[in-house]
Backbone bond lengths (Angstrom), bond angles and torsions (degrees), N, CA, C in turn:
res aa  C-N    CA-C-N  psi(-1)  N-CA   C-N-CA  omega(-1)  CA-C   N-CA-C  phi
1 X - - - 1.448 - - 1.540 112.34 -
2 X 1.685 113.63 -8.56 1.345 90.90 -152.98 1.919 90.97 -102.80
3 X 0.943 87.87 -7.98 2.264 90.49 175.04 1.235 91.45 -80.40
4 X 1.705 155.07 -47.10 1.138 146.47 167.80 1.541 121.29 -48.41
5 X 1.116 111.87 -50.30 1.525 95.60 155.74 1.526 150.66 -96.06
6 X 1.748 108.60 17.31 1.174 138.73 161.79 1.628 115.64 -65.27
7 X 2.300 95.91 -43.26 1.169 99.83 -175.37 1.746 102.83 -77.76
8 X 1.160 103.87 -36.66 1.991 99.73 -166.46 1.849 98.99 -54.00
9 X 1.161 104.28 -49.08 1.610 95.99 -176.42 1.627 110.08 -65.22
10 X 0.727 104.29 -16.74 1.854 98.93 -174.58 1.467 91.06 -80.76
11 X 1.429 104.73 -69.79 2.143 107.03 -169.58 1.550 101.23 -37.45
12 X 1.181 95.86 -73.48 2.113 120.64 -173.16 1.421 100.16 -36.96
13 X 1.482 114.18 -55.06 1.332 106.79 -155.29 1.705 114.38 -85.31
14 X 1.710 111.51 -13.23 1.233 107.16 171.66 1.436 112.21 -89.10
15 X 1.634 124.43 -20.55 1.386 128.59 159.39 1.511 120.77 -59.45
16 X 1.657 131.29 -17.46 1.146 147.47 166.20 1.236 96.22 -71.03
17 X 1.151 138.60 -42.88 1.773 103.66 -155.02 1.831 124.60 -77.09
18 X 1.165 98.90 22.27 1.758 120.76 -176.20 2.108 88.24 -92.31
19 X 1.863 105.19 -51.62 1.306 95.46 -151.05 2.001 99.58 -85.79
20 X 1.777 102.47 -12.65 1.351 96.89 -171.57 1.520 121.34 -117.41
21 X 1.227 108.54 -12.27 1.486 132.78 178.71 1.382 127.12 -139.00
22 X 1.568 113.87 49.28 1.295 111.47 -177.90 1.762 130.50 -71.78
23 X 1.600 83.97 -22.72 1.650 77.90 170.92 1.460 108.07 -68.17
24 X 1.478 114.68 -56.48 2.212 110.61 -170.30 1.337 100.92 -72.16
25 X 1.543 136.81 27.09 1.394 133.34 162.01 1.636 88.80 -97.18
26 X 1.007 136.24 -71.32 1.392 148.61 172.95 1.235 127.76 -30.00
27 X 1.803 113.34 -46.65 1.281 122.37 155.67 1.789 116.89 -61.27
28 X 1.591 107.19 -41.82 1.412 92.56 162.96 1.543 136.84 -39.24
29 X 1.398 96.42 -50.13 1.932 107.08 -156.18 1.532 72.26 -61.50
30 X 1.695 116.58 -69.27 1.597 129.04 -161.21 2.259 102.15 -20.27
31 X 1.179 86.22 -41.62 1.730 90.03 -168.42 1.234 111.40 -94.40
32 X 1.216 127.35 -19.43 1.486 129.29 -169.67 1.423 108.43 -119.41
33 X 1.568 126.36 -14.62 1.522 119.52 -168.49 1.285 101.45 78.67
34 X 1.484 110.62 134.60 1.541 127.06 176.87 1.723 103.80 -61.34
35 X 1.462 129.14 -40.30 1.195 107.60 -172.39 1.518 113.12 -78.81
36 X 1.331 130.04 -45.59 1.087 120.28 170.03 1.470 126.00 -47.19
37 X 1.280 108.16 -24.01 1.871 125.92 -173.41 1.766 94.72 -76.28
38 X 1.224 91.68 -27.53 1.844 94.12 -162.47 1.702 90.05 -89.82
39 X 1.065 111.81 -63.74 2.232 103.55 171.69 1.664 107.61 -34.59
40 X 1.279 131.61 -84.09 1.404 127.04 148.94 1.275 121.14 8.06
41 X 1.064 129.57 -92.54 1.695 142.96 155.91 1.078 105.68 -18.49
42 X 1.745 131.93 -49.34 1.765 129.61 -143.35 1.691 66.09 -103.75
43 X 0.584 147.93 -112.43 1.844 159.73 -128.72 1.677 92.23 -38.06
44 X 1.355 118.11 -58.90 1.861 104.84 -159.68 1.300 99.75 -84.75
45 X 1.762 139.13 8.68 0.865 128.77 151.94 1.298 118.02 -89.06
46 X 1.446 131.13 -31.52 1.605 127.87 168.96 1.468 89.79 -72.29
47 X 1.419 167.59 0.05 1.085 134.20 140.67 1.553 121.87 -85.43
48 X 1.421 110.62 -8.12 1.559 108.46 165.33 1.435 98.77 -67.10
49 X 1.346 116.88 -62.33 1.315 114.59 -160.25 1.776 124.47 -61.88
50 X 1.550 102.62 -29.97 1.660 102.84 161.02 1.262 125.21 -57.73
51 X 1.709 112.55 -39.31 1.657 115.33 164.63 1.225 113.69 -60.70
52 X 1.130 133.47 -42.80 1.757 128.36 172.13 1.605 108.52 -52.08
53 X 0.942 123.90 -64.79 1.501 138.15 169.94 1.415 96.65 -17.30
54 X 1.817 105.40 -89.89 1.092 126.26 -152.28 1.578 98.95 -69.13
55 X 1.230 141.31 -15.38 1.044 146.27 178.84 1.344 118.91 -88.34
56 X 1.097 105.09 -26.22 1.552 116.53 177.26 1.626 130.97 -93.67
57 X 1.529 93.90 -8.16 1.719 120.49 165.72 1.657 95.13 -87.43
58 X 0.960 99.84 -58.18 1.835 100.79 -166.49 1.682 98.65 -40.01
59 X 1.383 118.77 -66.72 1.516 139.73 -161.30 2.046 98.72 -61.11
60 X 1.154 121.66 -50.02 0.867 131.04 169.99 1.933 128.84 -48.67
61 X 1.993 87.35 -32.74 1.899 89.56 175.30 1.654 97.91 -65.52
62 X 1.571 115.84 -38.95 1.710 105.21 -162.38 1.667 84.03 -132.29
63 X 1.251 98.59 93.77 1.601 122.22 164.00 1.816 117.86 -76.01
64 X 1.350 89.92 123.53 1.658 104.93 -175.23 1.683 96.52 -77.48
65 X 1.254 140.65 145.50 1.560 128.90 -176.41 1.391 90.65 -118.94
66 X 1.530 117.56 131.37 1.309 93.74 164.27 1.751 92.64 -120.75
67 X 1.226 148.62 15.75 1.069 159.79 121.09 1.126 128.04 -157.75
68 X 1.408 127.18 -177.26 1.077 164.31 -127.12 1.350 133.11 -95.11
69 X 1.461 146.04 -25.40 1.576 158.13 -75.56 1.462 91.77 -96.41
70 X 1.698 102.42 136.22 1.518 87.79 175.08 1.362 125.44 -84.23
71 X 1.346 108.07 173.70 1.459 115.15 169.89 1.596 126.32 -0.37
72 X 1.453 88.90 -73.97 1.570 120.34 -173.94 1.659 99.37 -32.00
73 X 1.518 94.44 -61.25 1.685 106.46 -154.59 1.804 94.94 -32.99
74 X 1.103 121.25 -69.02 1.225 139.62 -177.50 1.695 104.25 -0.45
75 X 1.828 92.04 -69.16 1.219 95.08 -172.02 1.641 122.60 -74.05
76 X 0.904 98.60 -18.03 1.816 108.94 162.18 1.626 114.73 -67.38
77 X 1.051 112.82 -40.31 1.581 114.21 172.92 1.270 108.71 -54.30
78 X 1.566 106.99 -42.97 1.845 103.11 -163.44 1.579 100.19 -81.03
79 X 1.364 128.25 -10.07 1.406 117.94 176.63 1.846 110.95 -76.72
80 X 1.071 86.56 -42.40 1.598 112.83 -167.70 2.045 110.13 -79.76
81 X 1.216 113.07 -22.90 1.180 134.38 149.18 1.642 106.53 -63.27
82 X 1.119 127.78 -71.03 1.332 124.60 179.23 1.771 115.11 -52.68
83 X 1.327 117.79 -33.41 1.366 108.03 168.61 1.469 117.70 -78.22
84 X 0.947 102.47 -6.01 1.907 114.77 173.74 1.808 107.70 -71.21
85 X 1.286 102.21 -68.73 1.315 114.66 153.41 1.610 123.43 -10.81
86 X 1.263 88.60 -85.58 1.522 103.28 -179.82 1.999 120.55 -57.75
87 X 1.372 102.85 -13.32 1.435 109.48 175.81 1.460 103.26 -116.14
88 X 1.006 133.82 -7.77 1.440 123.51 144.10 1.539 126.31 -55.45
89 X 1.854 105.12 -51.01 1.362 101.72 170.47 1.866 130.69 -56.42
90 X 1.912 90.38 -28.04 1.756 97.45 -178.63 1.393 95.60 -75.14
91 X 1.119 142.20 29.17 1.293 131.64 164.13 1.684 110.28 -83.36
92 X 0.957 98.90 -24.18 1.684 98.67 -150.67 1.857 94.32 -137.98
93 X 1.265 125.11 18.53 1.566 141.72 164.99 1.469 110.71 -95.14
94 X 1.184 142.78 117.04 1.396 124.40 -175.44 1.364 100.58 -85.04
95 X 1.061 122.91 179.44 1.678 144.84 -160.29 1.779 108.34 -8.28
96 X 2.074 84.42 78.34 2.043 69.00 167.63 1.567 81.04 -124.70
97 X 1.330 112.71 -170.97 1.373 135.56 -163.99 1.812 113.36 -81.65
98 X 1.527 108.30 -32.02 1.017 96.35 157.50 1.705 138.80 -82.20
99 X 1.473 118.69 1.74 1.235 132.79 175.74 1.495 98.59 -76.01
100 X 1.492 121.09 -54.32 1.563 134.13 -149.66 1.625 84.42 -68.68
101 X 1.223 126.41 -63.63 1.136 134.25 174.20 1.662 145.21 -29.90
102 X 1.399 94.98 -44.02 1.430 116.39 177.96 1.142 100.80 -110.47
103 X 1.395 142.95 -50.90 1.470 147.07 -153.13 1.330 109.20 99.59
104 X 1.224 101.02 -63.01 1.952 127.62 -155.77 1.516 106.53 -122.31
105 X 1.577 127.42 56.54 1.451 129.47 -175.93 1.435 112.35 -58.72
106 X 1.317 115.93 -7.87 1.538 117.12 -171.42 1.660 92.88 -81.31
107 X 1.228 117.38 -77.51 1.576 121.91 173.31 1.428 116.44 -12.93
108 X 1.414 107.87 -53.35 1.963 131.57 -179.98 1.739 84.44 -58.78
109 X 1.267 121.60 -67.05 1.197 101.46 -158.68 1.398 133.17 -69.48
110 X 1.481 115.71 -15.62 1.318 131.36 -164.46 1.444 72.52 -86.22
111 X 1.237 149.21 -85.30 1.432 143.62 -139.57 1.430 109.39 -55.05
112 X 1.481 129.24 -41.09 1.325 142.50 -174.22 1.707 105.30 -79.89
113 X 1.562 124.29 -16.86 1.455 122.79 162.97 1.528 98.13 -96.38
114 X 1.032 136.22 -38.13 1.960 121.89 -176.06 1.631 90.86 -63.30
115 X 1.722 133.76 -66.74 0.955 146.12 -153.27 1.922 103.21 -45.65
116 X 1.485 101.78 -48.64 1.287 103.82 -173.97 1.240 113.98 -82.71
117 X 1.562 126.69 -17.49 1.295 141.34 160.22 1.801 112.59 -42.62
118 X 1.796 94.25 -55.35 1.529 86.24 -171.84 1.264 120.50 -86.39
119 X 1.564 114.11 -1.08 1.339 115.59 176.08 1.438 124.77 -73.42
120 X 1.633 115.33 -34.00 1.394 144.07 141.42 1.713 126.70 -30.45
121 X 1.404 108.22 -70.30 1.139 113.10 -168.54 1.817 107.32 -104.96
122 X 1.246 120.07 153.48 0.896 113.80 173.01 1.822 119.67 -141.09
123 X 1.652 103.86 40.10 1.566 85.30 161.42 1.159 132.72 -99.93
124 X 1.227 135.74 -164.76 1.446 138.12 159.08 1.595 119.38 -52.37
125 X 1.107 130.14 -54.33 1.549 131.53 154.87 1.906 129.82 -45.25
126 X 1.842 93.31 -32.06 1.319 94.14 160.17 1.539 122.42 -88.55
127 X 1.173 120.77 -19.61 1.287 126.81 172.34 1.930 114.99 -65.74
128 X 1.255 92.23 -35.99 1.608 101.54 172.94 1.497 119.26 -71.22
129 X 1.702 102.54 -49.51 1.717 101.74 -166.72 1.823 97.67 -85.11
130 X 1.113 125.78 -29.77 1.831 116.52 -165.45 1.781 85.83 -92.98
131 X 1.076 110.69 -48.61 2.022 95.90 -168.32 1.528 101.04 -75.51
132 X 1.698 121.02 -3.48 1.786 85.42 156.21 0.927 131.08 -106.48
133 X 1.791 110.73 0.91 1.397 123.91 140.57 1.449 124.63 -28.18
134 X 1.326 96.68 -83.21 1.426 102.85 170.65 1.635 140.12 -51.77
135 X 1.550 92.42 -15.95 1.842 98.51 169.67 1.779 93.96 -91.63
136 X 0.864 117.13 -23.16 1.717 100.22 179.16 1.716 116.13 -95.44
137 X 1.459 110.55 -22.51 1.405 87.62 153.70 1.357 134.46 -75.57
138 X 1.580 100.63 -18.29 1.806 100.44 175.21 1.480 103.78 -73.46
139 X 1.390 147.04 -49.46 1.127 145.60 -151.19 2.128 79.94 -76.69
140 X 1.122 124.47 -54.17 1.408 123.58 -148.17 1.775 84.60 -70.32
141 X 1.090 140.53 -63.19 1.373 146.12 -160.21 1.950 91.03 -49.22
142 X 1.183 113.21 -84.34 1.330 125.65 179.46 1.778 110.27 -16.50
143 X 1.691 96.89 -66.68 1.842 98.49 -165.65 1.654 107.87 -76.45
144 X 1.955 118.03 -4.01 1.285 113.94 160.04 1.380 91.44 -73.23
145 X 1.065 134.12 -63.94 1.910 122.40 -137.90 1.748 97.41 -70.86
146 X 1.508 106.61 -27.49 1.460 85.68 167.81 1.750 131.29 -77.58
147 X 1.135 108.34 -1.49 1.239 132.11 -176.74 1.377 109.20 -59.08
148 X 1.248 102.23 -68.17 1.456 147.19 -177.01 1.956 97.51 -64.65
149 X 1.083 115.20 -51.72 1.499 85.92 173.97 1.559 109.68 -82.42
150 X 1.235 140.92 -1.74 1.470 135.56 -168.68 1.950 90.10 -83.90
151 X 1.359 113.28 -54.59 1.139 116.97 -164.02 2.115 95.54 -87.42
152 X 1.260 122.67 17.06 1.466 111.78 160.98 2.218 99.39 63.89
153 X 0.933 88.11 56.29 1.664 92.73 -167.27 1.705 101.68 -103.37
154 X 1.316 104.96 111.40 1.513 102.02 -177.48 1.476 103.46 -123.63
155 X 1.310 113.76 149.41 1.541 100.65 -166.87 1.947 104.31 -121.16
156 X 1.343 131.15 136.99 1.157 131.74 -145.95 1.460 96.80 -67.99
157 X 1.793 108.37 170.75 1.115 102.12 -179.73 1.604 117.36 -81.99
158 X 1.645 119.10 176.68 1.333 112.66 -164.82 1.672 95.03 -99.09
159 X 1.625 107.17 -177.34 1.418 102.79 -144.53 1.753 79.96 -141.02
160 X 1.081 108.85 153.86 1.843 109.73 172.79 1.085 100.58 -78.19
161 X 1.322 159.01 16.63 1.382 158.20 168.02 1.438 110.15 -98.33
162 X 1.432 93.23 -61.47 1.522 99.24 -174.83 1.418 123.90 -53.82
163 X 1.833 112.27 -26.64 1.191 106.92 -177.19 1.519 102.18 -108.16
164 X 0.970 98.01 -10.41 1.864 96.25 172.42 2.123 109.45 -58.30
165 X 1.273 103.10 -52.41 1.034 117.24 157.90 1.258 137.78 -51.00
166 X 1.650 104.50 -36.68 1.733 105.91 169.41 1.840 106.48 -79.41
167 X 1.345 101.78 -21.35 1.456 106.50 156.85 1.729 141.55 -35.21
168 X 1.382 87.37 -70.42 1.478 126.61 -170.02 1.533 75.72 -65.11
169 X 1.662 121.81 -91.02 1.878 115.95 -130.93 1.871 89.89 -87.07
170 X 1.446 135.22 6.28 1.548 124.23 147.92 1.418 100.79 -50.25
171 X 1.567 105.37 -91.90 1.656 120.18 175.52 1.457 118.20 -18.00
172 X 1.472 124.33 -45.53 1.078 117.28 -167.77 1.727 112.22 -90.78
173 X 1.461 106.15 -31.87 1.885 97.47 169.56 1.230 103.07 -95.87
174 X 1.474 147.57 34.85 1.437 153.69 123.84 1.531 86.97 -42.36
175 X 1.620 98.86 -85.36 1.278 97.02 -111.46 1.812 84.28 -78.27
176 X 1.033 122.95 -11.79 1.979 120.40 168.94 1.376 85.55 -62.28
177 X 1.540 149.42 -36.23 1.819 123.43 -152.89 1.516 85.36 -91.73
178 X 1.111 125.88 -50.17 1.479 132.47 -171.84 2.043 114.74 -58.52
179 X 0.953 90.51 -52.91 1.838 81.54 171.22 1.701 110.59 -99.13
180 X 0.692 124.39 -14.36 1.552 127.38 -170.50 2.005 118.39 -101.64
181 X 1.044 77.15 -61.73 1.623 103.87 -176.22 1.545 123.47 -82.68
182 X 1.325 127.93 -32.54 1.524 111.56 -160.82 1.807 84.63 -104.64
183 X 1.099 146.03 -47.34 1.193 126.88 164.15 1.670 122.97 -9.06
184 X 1.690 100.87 -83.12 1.099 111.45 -162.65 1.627 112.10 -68.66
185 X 1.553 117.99 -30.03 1.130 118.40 -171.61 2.191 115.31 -91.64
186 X 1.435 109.48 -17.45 1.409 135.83 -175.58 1.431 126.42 -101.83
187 X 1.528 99.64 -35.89 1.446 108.04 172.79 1.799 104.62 98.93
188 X 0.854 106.35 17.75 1.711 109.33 -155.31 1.659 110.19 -137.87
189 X 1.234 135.06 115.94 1.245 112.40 176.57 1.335 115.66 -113.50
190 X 1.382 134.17 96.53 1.317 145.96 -145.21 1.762 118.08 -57.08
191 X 1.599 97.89 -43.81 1.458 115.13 -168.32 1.485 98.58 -95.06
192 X 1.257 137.98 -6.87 1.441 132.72 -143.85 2.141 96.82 -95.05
């Protein structure tokens, strides 16, 4: 457990410094240059994120239970997983309906995949890696939208294309991570 939560604070905590330290994130780039700040950033987060990994296999061979979730949950995850999906992609779609809507669909989505995560699983390692997901997309969603009203940040309206499209390629790398992918790469086969 304890490389799993070495890695969450490293990933989490270098993805925090937007919601908790924006001025010495700022003074960084200011001193270091945004690209080097941005190499920096990409490296201690691929080593946060290998400790989560690798930490989260370890914790997973001898799973602490602290309950039970039934059946059902499962299938609620995979719906609610798929809307995760689909607001990950409106992140990076310009003018669809879920951008205009949320602002920050990426935030929406990370919370709506931890959320359905913990409804699903229930050990001690999952309680750690998806609920600090989910406490950092709520804190990260929140200190963007306040961002965004200090600086008058309105985001255009959405377009039947744009979300038709955030539609289409959500749905479609769902359902490749969901039958294809989270098996072989997770250990887990969600739909099976």
């Amino acid at each position: 457990m304890p490389v799993l939560i070495l890695g969450l604070v490293a990933f989490l905590g270098l993805h925090s410094t937007r919601i908790f330290a924006d001025d010495w994130r700022s003074a960084r780039i200011a001193t270091l240059g945004e690209s080097k700040w941005k190499m920096l950033y990409s490296v201690g987060s691929g080593i946060g994120l290998a400790l989560i990994v690798w930490g989260y296999g370890m914790a997973r061979s001898e799973p602490v239970v602290l309950w039970n979730p039934p059946l059902w949950t499962r299938h609620l995850a995979s719906l609610l997983v798929l809307l995760a999906f689909v607001l990950l992609v409106a992140a990076y779609v310009p003018r669809n309906h879920f951008k205009a809507a949320f602002g920050h669909p990426m935030y929406a989505g990370v919370k709506t995949w931890a959320f359905a995560h913990l409804l699903s699983n229930g050990t001690l390692a999952d309680l750690l890696l998806f609920g600090g997901f989910l406490a950092w997309a709520v804190l990260g969603f929140r200190a963007a939208r306040r961002r965004d009203r200090k600086a008058q940040v309105t985001y255009p309206a959405g377009t039947a294309s744009g979300t038709i499209i955030c539609l289409v390629v959500g749905i479609v790398a769902w359902a490749i991570f969901a039958f294809f992918l989270h098996g072989p790469l997770i250990g887990v086969r969600p739909l099976a």
